[in-house]
C-alpha positions in Angstrom: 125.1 117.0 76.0 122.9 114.4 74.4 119.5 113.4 76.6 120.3 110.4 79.3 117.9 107.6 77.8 115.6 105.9 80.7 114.6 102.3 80.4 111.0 101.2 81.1 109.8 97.6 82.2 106.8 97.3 78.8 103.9 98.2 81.0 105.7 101.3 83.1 106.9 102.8 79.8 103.0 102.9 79.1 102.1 104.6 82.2 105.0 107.4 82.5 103.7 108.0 79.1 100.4 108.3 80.1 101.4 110.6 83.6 104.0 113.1 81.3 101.4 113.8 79.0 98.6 114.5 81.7 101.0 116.8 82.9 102.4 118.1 79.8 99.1 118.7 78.4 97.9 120.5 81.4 101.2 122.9 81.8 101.2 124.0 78.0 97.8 122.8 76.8 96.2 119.9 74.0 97.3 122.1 71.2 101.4 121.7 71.7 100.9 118.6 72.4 103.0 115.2 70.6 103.8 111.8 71.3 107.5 113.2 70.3 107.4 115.7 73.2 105.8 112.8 75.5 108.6 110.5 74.5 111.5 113.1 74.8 110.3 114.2 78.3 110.7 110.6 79.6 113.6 110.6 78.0 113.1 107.5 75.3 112.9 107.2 72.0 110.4 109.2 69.5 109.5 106.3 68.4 108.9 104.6 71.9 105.3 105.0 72.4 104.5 103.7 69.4 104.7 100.4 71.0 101.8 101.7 73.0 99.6 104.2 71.1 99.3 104.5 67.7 98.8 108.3 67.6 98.4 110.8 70.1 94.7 111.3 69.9 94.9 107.3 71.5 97.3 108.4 73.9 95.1 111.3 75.1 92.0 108.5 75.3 94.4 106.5 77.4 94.9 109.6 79.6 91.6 110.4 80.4 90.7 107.2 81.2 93.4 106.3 82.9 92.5 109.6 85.2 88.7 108.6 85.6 89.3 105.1 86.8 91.4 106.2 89.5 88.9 108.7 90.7 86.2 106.1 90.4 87.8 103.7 92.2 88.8 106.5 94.9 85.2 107.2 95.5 83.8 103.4 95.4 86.3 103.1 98.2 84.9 106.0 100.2 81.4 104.3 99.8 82.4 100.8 100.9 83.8 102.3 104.2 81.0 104.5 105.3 77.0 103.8 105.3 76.4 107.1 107.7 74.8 109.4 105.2 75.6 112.7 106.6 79.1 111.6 107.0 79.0 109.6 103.5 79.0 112.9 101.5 81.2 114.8 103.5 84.2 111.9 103.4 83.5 111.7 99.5 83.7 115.6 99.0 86.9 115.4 100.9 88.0 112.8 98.7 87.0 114.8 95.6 89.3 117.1 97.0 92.0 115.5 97.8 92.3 113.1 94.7 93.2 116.1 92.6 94.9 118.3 95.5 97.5 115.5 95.3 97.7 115.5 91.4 96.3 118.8 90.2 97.4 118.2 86.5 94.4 115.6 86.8 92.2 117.9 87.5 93.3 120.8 85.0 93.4 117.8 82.3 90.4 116.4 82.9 88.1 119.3 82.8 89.8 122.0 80.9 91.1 119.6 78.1 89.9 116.4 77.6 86.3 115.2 76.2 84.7 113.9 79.0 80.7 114.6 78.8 78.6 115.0 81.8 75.1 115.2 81.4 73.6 116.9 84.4 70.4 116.8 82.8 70.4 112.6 83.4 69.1 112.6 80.1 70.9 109.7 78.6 71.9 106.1 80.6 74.2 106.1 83.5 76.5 103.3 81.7 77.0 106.2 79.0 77.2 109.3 81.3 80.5 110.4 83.4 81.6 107.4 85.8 82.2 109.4 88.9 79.7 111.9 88.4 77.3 108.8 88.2 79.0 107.3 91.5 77.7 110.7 93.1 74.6 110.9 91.7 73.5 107.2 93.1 74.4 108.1 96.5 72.7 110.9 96.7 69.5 109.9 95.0 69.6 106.6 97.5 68.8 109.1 100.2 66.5 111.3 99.0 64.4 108.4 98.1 63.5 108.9 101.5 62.4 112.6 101.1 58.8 113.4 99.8 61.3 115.7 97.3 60.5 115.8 93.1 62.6 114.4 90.8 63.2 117.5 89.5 64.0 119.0 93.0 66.2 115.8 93.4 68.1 116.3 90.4 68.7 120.1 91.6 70.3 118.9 95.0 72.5 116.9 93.2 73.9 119.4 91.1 74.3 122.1 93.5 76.0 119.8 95.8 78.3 118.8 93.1 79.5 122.0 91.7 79.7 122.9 95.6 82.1 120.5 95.6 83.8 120.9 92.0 84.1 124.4 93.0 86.4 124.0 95.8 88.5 121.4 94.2 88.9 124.3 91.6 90.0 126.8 93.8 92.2 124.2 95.7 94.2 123.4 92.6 94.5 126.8 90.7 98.3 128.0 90.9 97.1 131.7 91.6 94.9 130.9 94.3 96.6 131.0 97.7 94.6 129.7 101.4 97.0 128.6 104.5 94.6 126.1 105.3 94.7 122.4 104.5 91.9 122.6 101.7 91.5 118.7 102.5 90.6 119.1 106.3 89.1 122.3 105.8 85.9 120.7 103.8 84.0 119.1 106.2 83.9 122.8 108.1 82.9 124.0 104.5 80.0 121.8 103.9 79.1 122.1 107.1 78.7 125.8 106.4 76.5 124.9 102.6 74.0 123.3 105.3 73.2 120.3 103.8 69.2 120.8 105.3 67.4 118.0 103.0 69.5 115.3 105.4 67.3 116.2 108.4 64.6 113.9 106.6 67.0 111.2 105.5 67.4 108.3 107.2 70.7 107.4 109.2 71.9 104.5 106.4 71.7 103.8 103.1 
């Protein structure tokens, strides 16, 4: 029986493009990937996302993007809500966690396959470093500017509390990993347990 053909609206056809191949890239990997298999999975035309990407190596650009915008935007939104500081990186871990609890192809896409660089080292400027990691980072450095801490002690904060975090989104979105809990309401009682000490000499806003 021949493959039922969908029909997109122009700019949907771009984005079920750029969703199937997140997930297609994540389930079987960058190497078996093709702008053919994209297109037969959403059931168009091989020639289809031409209209859209030239080759697949734009497509993929288009992917990761498309994936790091949403997670930026995610965590500006936690940041706009909340000034408390303590309560600030708690809500933005659980939103770490649950942006890619809800789409775990993101997360096995974005770190296990795409080219994303994230200099932990802050060696190079913010505007050329990972978005989100850089959303992070500001917060964090805001309020330790009110510790007596080093730079370099800074800098070691921020990375620990990141790949705290990192590492439980991992866990939460590994296929054979199995927890009853709700990962997502369960990291505030996590955190709570990494004893975020250096907040007993921040200040109550930011």
């Amino acid at each position: 029986m021949p493959q039922q053909r969908q029909t997109y609206h122009h700019k949907d056809l771009r984005n079920a493009l750029i969703e199937t191949g997140i997930k297609l890239v994540s389930a079987e990997g960058i190497n078996a990937f093709s702008l053919r298999k994209v297109a037969s999975a959403c059931g168009v035309s091989h020639a289809a996302p031409y209209s859209h990407f030239q080759n697949k190596e734009e497509l993929l650009e288009a992917m990761q993007l498309f994936i790091t915008d949403r997670f930026s935007e995610q965590l500006e939104n936690t940041i706009q809500k909340n000034n408390n500081v303590a309560e600030l990186l708690k809500d933005m871990g659980i939103t770490y966690v649950s942006f890619f609890v809800e789409n775990p192809a993101y997360f096995q896409f974005l770190y296990s396959q795409s080219n994303i660089k994230i200099d932990l080292s802050l060696s190079i400027p913010d505007g050329q470093n990972y978005k989100p990691y850089i959303i992070y980072k500001n917060v964090v450095r805001r309020l330790l500017e009110r510790t007596h801490y080093s730079e370099e002690k800074q800098n070691d904060i921020i990375i620990t509390i990141w790949a705290f975090i990192h590492g439980v989104t991992s866990l939460a979105t590994m296929n054979n990993v199995s927890y009853n809990d709700d990962w997502r309401q369960k990291v505030m009682d996590f955190m709570e347990v990494f004893q975020l000490s250096f907040l007993d000499h921040a200040g109550e806003k930011i």
